[in-house]
Residue frames relative to the residue before (quaternion, step in Angstrom):
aa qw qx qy qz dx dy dz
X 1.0000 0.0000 0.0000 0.0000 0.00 0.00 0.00
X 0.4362 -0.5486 0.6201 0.3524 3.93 -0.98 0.93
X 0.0296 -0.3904 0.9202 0.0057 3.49 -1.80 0.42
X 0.4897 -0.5005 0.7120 0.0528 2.32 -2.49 1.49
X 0.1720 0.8199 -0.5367 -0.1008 3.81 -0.75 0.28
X 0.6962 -0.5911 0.3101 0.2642 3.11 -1.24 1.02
X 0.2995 0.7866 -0.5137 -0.1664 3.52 -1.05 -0.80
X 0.4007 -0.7486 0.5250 0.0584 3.14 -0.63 1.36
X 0.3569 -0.7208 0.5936 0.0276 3.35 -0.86 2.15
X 0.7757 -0.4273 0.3123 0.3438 3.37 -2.11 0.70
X 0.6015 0.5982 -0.3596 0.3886 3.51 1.07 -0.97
X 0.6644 0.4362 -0.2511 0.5525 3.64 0.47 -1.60
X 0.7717 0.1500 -0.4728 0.3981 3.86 -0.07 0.10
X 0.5535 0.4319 -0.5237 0.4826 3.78 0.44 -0.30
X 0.6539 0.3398 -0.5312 0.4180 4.12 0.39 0.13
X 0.3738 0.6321 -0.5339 0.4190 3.61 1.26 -0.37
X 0.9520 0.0402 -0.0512 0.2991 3.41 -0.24 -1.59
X 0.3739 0.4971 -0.6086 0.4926 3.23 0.93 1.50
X 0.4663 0.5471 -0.4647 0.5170 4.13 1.38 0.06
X 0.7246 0.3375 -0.3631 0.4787 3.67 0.52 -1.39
X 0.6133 0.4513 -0.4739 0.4423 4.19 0.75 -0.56
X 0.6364 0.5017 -0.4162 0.4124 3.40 0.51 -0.46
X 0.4613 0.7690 -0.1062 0.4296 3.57 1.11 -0.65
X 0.7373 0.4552 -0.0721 0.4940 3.11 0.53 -1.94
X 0.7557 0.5658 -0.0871 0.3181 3.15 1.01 -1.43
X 0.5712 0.4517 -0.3013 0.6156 3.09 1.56 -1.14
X 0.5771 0.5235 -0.4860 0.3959 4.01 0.28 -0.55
X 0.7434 0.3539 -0.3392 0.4550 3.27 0.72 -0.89
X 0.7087 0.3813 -0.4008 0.4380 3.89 0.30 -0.64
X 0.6503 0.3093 -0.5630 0.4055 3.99 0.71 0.30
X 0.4896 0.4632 -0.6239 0.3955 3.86 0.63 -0.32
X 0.7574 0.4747 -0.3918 0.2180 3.96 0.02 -0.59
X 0.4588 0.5979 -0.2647 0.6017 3.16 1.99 -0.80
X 0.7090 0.3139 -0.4062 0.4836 3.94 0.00 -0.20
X 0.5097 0.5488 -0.3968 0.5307 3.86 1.13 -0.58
X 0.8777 0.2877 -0.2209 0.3133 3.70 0.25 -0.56
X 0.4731 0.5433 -0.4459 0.5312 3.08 1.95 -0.22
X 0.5835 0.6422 -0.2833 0.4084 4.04 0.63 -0.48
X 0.7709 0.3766 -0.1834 0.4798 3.07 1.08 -1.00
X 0.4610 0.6076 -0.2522 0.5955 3.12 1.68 -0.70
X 0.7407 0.4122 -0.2687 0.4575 3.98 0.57 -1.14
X 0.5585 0.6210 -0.3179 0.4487 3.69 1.77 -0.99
X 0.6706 0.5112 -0.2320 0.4849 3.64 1.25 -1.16
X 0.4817 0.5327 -0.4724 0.5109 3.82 0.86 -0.81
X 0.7554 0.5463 -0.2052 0.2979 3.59 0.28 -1.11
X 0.5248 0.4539 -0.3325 0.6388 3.55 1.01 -1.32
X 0.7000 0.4710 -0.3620 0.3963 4.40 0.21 -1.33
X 0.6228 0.5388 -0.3159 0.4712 3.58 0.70 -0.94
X 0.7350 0.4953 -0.2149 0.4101 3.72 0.78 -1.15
X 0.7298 0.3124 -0.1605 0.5865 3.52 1.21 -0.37
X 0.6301 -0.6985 0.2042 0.2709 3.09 0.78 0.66
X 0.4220 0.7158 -0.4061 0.3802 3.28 1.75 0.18
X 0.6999 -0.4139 0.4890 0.3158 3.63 -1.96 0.46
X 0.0091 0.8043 -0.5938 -0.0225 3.28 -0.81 1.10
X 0.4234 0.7450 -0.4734 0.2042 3.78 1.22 -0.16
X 0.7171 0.3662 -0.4055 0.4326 3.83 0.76 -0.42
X 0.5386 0.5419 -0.4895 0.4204 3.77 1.08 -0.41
X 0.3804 0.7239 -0.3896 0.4237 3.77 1.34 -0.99
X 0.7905 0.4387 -0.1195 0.4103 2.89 -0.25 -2.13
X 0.7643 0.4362 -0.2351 0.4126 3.83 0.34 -0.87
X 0.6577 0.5114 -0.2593 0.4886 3.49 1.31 -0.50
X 0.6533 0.4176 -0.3525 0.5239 3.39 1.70 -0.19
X 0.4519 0.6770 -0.4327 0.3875 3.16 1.17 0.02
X 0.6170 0.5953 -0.1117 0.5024 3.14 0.90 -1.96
X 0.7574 0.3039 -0.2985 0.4949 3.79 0.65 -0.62
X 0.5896 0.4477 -0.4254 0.5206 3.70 1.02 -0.37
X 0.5742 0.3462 -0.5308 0.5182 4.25 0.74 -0.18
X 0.7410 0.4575 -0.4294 0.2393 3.56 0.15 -0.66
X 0.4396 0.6925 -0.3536 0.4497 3.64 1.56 -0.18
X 0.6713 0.6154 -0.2221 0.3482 2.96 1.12 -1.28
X 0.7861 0.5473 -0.0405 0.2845 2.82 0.88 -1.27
X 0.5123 0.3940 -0.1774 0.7421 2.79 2.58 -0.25
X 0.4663 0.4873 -0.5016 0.5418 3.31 0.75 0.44
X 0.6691 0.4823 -0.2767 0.4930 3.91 0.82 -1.30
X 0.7289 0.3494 -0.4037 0.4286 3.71 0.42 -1.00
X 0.3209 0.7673 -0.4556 0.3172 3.80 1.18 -0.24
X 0.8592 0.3445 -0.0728 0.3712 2.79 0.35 -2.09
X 0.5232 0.7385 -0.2736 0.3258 3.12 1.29 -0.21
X 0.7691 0.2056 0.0065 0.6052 2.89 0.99 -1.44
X 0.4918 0.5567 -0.5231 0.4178 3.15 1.18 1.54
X 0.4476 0.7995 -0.2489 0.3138 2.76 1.65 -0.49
X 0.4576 -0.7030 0.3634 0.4055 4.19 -0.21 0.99
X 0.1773 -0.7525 0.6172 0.1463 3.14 -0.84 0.81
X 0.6872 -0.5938 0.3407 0.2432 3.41 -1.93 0.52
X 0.3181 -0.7599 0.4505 0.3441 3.43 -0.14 0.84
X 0.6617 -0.4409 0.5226 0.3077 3.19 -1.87 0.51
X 0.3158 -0.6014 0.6008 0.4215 3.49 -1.61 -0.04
X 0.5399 0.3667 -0.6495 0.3901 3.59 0.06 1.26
X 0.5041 0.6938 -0.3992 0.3242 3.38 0.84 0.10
X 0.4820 -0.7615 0.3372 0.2723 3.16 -0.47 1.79
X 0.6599 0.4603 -0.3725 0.4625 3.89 0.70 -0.33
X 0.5147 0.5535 -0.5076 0.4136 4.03 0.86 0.69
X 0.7694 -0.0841 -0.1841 0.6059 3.48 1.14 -0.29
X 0.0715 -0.6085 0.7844 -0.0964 4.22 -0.07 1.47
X 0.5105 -0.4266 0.6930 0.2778 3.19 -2.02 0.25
X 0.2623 -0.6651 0.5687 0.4068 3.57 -0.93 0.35
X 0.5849 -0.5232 0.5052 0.3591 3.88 -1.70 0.57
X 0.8259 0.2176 -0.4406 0.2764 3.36 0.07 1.00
């Protein structure tokens, strides 16, 4: 029986691993984004406790959480994105359906 098989050009893996760099990167810029929303949430506090105005730190820490949403919204899509099957992967050599 003929089996169709795949093969997977220079392009489709260098987009592979500009997905996993792309990847890497977001992992690292939300761990830093939750570090600064804390510190940012640590400061509301210390301002609240002394009796000082806290509505623009407020305001800037929701900001800081709506980018950091984002940004899990972005690694989402990322790593929804189809990846390349393996060559044990049963769709590199399927019979075709006709």
């Amino acid at each position: 029986m003929w089996r169709f098989s795949m093969s997977i050009d220079q392009d489709e893996l260098v987009g592979l691993e500009l997905d996993q760099a792309k990847l890497a990167q977001l992992d690292l810029d939300i761990a830093e984004g939750e570090r600064r929303v804390a510190a940012q949430a640590r400061l509301i506090e210390e301002l609240a406790q002394t009796g000082q105005e806290t509505m623009a730190a407020q305001e800037l820490l929701q900001a800081m959480r709506d980018d950091l949403k984002d940004l899990r919204s972005h690694q989402d899509l990322i790593r929804k994105l189809p990846s390349i099957p393996t060559e044990d992967s049963e769709t590199l050599a399927r019979p075709l359906p006709f």
